[in-house]
N, C-alpha and C positions, 0 to 999 in steps of 0.2 A: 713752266709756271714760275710768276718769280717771285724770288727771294724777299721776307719781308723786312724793310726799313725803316720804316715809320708810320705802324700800325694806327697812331692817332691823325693822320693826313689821308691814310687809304681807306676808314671809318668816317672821317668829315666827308669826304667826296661821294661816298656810295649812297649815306644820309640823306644826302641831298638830290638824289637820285628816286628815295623814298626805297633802296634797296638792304638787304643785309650785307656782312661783310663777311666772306668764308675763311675761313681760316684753317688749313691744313698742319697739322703737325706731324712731320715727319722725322724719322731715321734714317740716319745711312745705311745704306745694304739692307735697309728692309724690303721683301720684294712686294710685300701686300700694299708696302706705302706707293711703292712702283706702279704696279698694277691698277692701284686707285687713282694717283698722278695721271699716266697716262691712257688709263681709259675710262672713265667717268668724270672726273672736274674738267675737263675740255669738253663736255656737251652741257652741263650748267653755266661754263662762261659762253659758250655761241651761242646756245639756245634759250637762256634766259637773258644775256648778260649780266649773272653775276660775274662782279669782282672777289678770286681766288687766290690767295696769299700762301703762300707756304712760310713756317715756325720752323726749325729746326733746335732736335735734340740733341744738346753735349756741343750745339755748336757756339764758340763764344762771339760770334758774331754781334756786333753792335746791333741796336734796334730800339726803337721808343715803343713805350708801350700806350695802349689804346687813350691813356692821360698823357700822353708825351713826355714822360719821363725815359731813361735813359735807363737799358739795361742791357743783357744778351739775350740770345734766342734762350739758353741753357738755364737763365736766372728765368726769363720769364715763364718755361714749361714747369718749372718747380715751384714759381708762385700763383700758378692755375693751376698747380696739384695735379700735373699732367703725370701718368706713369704708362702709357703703351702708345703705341702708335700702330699704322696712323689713325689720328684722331681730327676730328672735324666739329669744330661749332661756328654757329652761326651768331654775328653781333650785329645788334644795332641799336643806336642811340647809347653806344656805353655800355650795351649792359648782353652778355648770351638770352638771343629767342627763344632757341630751341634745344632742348634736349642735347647733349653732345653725342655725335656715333663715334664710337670707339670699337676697334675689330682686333680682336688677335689672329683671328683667323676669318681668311677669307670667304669661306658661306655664312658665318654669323653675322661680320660685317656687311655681305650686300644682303643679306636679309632683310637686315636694322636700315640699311638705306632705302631698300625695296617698301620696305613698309612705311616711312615717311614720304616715300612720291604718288603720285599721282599716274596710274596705269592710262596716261592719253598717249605713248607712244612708247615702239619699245626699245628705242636708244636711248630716249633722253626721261633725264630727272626730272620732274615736276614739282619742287618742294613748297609745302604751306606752310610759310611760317609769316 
């Protein structure tokens, strides 16, 4: 999943797709963020194609934010008020669709994901937003 760089260019593009823009915020050595990475956001980008960005926390990685301003991954999870991971919301036009899922732990998390899809299949997400 890659790294995000320029949150406000990978939000123009999907816009214009008429899609959302997913946004993963992760931790290192979290394994729920792992778990999530690797086997749930690779059947929303095949099978819908959404575009899925991973945030990283405590990382001071460069990165524009969804205005193209200039900040880190680390600035930017503290001025979303982010405090667990991983966390996922959904943007479009600028502004979070949908509710954010946040899991500290991994049955509460795919519950809260479970309950915003759509039961037409049982690998993939179906999200309505």
């Amino acid at each position: 999943m890659p790294i995000a760089t320029t949150l406000d260019e990978d939000l123009a593009r999907v816009v214009k797709q008429g899609k959302p823009l997913v946004v993963m915020v992760s931790l290192d050595g979290c394994p729920f963020c792992r778990l999530v990475r690797e086997n749930f956001l690779p059947s929303l980008e095949r099978e819908q194609h959404l575009t899925v960005v991973q945030v990283h926390m405590r990382k001071s990685t460069a990165i524009k934010d969804l205005q193209g301003r200039r900040t880190t991954h680390d600035q930017l999870t503290r001025t979303w008020g982010i405090k667990v991971a991983p966390l996922l919301f959904f943007g479009k036009n600028g502004s979070e669709v949908a509710e954010r899922l946040a899991g500290a732990s991994i049955p509460e998390f795919l519950q809260r994901l479970f309950t915003r899809a759509h039961p037409q299949s049982s690998t993939v997400f179906y999200l309505d937003i």
